[in-house]
C-alpha positions in Angstrom: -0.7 -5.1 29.2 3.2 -5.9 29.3 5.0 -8.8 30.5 5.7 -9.2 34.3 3.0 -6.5 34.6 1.4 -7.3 38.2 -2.0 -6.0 39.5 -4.8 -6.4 42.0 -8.5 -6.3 41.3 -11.1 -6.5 44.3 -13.8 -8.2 43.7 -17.6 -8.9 45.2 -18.3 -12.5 45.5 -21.7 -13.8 45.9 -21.5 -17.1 47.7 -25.2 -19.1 48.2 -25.6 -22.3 49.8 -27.7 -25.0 52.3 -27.5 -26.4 55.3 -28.6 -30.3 55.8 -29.8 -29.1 59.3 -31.5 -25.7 57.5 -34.3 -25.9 54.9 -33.8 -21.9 54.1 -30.8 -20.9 51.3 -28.6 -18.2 53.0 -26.4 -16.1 51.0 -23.3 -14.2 52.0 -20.9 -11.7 50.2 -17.4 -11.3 50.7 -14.8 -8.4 49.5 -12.3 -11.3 47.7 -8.7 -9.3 46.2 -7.9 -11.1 42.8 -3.8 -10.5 42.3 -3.2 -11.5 38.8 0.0 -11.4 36.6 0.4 -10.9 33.0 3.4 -13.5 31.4 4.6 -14.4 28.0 5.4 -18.2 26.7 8.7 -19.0 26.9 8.7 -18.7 22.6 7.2 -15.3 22.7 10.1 -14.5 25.3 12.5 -14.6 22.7 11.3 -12.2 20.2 13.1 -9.5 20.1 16.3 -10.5 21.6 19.5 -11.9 20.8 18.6 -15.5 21.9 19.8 -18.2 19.7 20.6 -21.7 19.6 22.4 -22.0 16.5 24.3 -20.6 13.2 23.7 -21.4 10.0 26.9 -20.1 8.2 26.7 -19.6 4.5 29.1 -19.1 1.8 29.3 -18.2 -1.7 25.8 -16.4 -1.2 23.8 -15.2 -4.1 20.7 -13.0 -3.9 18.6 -15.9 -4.6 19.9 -18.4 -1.8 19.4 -15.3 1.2 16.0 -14.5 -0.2 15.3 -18.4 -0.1 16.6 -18.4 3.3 13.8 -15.8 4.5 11.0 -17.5 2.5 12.0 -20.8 4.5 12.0 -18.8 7.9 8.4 -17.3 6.8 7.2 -21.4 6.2 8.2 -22.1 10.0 7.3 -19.8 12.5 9.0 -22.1 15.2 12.0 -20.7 14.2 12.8 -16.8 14.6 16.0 -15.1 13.2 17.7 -13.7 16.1 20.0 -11.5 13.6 21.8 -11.9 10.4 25.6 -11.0 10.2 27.0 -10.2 6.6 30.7 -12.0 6.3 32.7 -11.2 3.1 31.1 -14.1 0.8 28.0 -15.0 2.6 26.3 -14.1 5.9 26.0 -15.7 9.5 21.9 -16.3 10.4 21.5 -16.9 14.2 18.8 -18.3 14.6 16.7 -19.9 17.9 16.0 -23.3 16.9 18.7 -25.4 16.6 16.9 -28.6 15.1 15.8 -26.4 12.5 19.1 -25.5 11.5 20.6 -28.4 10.1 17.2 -29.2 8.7 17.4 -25.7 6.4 20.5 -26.2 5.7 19.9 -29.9 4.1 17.5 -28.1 2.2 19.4 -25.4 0.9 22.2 -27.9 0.4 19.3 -29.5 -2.0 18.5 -26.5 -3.7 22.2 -25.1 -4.5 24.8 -27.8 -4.0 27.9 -27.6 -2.1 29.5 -29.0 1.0 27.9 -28.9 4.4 29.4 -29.5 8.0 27.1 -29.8 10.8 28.4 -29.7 14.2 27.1 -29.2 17.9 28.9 -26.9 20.9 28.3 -27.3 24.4 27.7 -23.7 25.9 25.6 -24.3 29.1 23.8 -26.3 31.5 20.5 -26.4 32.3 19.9 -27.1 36.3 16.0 -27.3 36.0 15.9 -30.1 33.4 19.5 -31.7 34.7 21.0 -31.6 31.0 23.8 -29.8 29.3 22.5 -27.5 26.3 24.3 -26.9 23.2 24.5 -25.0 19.8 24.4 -26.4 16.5 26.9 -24.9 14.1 26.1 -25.5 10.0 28.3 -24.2 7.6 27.3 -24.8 3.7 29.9 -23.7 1.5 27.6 -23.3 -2.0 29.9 -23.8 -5.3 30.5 -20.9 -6.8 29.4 -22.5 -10.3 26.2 -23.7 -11.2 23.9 -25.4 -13.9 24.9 -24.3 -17.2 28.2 -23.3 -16.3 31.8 -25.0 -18.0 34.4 -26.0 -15.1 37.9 -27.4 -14.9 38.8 -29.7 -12.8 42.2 -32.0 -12.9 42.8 -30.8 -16.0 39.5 -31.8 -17.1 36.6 -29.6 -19.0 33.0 -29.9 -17.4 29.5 -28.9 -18.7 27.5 -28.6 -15.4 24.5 -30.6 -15.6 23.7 -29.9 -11.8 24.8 -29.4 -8.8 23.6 -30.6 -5.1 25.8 -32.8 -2.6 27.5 -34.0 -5.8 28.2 -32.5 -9.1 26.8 -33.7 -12.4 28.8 -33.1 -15.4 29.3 -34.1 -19.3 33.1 -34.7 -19.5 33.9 -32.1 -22.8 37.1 -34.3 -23.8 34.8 -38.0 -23.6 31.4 -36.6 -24.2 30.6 -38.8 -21.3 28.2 -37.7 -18.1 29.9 -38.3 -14.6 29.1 -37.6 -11.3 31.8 -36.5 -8.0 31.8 -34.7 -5.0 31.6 -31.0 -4.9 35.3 -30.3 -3.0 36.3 -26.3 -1.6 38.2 -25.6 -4.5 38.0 -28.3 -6.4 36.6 -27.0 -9.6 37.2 -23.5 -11.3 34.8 -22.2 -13.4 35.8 -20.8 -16.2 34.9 -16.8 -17.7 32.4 -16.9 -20.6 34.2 -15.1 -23.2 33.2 -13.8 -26.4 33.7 -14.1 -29.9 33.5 -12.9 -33.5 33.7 -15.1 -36.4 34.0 -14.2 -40.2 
């Protein structure tokens, strides 16, 4: 049966019964018309349509990160992709959850590093519940180096060590192991070259 699908089903009922004043049981039988309608929950509703209630932008996106960003939708089935919109370094998931999308971005933020921006636009109002309703916007710029990689930055060479909200790094001029904030563009990483020695 579809949604909104409406339809009317007569039925016999039996009705049997007593009387204080009577010590016999009558029974009577009446043609009763059962109208019933067939509806979805308002979560099922949205499959299958553009709905959404947020955008998790990403950038710098490997293979590995949008593959991780499906295996997280498969873990939490109270959040459906509405569609996923490939930009020139990353791709644009709307999805219909917006709690759920700061929350997997945090945790891709955990997984890869880089700088996140969470923010929240007002797009409607809701007259039922008296309350304005709005869309959460992340946008998590992952670096474009990672573990194992050598960077420069202010001049500096870096040994990446790892990377999440901050990157750790052995400073190749000191030797020593320092820590600072992964910036857009604050770091370059550097071409592995090769060479022949004899």
């Amino acid at each position: 049966l579809h949604p909104t699908f409406l339809a009317g089903v007569k039925v016999l009922a039996v009705v049997t019964g007593h009387h204080e004043d009577v010590q016999q049981e009558y029974e009577e039988e009446y043609d009763v018309t059962l109208n019933y309608e067939v509806t979805m929950c308002p979560r099922c509703g949205k499959k299958g349509t553009a709905y959404f209630e947020g955008i998790l932008q990403i950038r710098n996106q490997t293979p590995d990160v949008r593959k991780m960003v499906y295996n997280w939708l498969e873990n939490h089935k109270n959040v459906r992709l509405a569609k996923e919109v490939p930009v020139a370094s990353g791709a644009d998931y709307y999805l219909s959850n917006q709690r759920l999308v700061g929350q997997m971005a945090k945790y891709l933020q955990g997984l890869y590093g880089g700088e996140l921006k969470v923010s929240a636009q007002h797009f409607s109002y809701n007259h039922a519940a008296g309350k304005n309703l709005y869309r959460v916007n992340a946008y998590l710029e992952i670096p474009e180096f990672t573990k194992g990689d050598v960077i420069k930055r202010d001049e500096t060479y870096y040994y990446v060590l790892g990377v999440s909200s901050k990157v750790k790094a052995e400073n190749l001029m000191t030797g020593q192991q320092e820590n600072f904030p992964y910036e857009q563009g604050g770091a370059r990483r550097l071409a592995i070259k090769t060479t022949q020695v004899s």
